[in-house]
N, C-alpha and C positions, 0 to 999 in steps of 0.2 A: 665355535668348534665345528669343526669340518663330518658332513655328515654322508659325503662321499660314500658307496659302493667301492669295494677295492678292483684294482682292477683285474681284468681276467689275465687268467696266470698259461704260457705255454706251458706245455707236456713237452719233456727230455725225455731221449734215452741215447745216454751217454755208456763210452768204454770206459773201466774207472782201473785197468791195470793192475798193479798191485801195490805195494808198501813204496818198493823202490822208485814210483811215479813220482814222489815229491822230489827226488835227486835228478832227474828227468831236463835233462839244459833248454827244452821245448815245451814239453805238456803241461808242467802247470800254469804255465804264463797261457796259454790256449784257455785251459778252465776257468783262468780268472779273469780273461778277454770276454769270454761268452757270458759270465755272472755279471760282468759290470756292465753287460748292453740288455741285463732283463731287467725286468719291473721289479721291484724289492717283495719278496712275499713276505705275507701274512705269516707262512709256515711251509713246511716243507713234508713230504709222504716220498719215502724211500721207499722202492721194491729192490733187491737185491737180487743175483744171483746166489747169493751162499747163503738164503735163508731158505730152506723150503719145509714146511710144517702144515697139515691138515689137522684140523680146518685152518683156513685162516687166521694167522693170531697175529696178534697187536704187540710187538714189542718196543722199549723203552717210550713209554707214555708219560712215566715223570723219570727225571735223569736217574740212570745207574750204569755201570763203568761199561767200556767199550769192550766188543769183543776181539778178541787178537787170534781171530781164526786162522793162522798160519802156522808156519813152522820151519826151522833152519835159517832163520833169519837173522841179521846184526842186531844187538839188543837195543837199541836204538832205536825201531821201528815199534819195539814194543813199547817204549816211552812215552808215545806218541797222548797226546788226549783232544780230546773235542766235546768241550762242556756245554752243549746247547740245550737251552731250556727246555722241559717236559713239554709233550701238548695234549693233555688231558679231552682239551676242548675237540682239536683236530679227531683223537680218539672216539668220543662220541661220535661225531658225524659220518664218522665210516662205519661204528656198528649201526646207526640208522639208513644207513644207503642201502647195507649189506644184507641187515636179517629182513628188512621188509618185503624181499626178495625174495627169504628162505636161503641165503644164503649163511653158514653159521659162522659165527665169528668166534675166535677166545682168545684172554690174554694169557701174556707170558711176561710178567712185572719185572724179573731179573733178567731179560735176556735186552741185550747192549747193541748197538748200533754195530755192526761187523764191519770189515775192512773194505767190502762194494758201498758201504754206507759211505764210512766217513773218511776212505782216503779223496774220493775228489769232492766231499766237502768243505776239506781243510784246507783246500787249493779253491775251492770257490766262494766261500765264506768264510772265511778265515776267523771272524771276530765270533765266533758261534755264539751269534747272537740271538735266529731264529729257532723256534721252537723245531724239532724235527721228530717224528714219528717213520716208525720203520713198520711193515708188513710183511708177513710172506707171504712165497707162491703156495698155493695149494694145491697145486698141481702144476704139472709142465706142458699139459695142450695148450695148443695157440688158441684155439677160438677159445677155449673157459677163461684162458687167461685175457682176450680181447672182451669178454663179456665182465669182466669183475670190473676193466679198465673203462668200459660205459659207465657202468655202474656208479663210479667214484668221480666221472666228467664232472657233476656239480659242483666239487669241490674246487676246480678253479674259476670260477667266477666269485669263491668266496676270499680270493686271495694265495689259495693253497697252489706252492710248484709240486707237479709231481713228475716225478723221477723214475725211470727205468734203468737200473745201474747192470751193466755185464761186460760181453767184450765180444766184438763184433763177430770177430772169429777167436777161435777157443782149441787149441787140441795140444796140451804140454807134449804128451809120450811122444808124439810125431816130431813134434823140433828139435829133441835130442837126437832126428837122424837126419837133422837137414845139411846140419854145417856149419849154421849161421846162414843170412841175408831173410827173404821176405820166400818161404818157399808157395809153390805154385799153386796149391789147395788155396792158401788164404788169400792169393790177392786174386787166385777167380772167382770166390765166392763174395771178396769184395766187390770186384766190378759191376757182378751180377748184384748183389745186395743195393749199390749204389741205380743201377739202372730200375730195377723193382720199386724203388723210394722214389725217384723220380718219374715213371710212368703211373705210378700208380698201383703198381700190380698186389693189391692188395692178397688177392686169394693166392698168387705165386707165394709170396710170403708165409702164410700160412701153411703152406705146404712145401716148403724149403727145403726139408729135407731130401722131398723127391725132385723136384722143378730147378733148386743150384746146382751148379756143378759142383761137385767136391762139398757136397752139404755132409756125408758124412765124416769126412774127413778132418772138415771146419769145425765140426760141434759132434762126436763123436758122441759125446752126452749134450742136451740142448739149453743147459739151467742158464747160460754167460746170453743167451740170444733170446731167451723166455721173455724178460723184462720188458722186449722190445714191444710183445702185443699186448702188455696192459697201457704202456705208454699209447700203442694205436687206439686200445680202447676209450683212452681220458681223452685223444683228440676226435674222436668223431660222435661228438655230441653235435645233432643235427644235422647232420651231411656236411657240417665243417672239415672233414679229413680230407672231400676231393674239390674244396676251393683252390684256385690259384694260388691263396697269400698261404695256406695251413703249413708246408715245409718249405722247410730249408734243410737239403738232405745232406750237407755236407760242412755246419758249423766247425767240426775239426776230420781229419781224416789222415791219412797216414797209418804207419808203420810203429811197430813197437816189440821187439824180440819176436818177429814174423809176423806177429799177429796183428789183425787188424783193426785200431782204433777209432774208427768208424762212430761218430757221435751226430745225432739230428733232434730236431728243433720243430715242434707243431702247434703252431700257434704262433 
């Protein structure tokens, strides 16, 4: 029997769209391109955008049903399921990272994988086979939320993918007045987003609001971009976030009813 160390697992933060993603004649073939070129995990650690709960709480630890956080939709979307096994185990190890810190944790036993969770799950794991644990934000500052995502780095060298699920750019009320196509807010805070990943510009990021163009117009509220700095937090376990090989800033990118689905890759 193979006594292997599993191997260390990239940090995502992917746009996960919404319901109608899986009807998508492009995206989910993209999410299931990028899951069959990583390393199988152990488990998986969802941060979402649609979860945010102080303190920090732990939800779906062992399976209970999904959440169908939306609304207006074909009934068909609510059909939807994703049975993946509980991860109790995964669970522990995040309240040991967390409280030794003083950081408090709590659970939340009924509350279900939400639609950031499991719609680009079901397009990147299909056979929901791995265990998956969800978390939320405790907040919405970048650096707290870059320090939780230190905090949790451990966990991928024990095999754990973790996941920052949002949407690169984010602002519904504004594309009801655009017309249709890609309007100008989003793809310049893409391009800007795209150049910040690839120089580096760590602290620009962090302070995005002020430092993009059209930052507040891309994330008018910032919960779809939050996920992004715990994802930076799980990749700069020891100065790995400004190695050469740590991103790849552009595994999918593109457009999606304006907004921009902008997904990267650390590790």
């Amino acid at each position: 029997m193979s006594t292997a160390a599993p191997e260390r697992m990239p940090a995502l933060y992917l746009s996960h769209g919404a319901p109608p993603l899986a009807d998508d004649p492009i995206w989910p073939g993209e999410l299931a391109a990028w899951s069959a070129d990583l390393p199988r995990p152990k488990a998986i650690l969802m941060v979402s955008a649609h979860w945010e709960e102080a303190p920090l709480a732990l939800g779906a630890v062992d399976p209970v049903p999904l959440v169908y956080d939306f609304w207006g939709f074909p009934e068909h979307y609510y059909q939807v399921r994703y049975d993946a096994p509980g991860a109790p185990e995964l669970a522990e190890s995040v309240r040991k990272l967390l409280r030794a810190p003083g950081i408090p944790v709590q659970d939340v036993p009924d509350r279900g994988l939400d639609h950031g969770a499991y719609v680009p799950l079901v397009e990147m794991f299909p056979a929901a086979d791995i265990p998956v644990l969800q978390v939320s934000m405790p907040t919405l500052d970048p650096a707290k939320l870059m320090d939780i995502g230190r905090k949790l780095a451990p966990l991928r060298d024990e095999g754990v993918l973790i996941v920052g699920s949002g949407f690169f750019t984010h602002n519904l009320a504004a594309l009801r007045h655009t017309g249709g196509g890609v309007p100008t807010w989003s793809s310049e805070f893409d391009d800007w987003g795209r150049r910040a990943l690839e120089s580096r510009d760590w602290d620009g990021l962090l302070d995005f609001l002020h430092k993009a163009p059209a930052g507040r117009y891309a994330h008018p509220r910032t919960e779809h971009f939050a996920p992004l700095f715990v994802t930076l937090g799980a990749a700069d376990a020891g100065g790995e976030l400004d190695t050469p090989e740590a991103l790849n800033p552009s595994v999918i990118d593109g457009f999606w009813m304006g907004m921009a689905k902008r997904s990267v890759q650390f590790g």
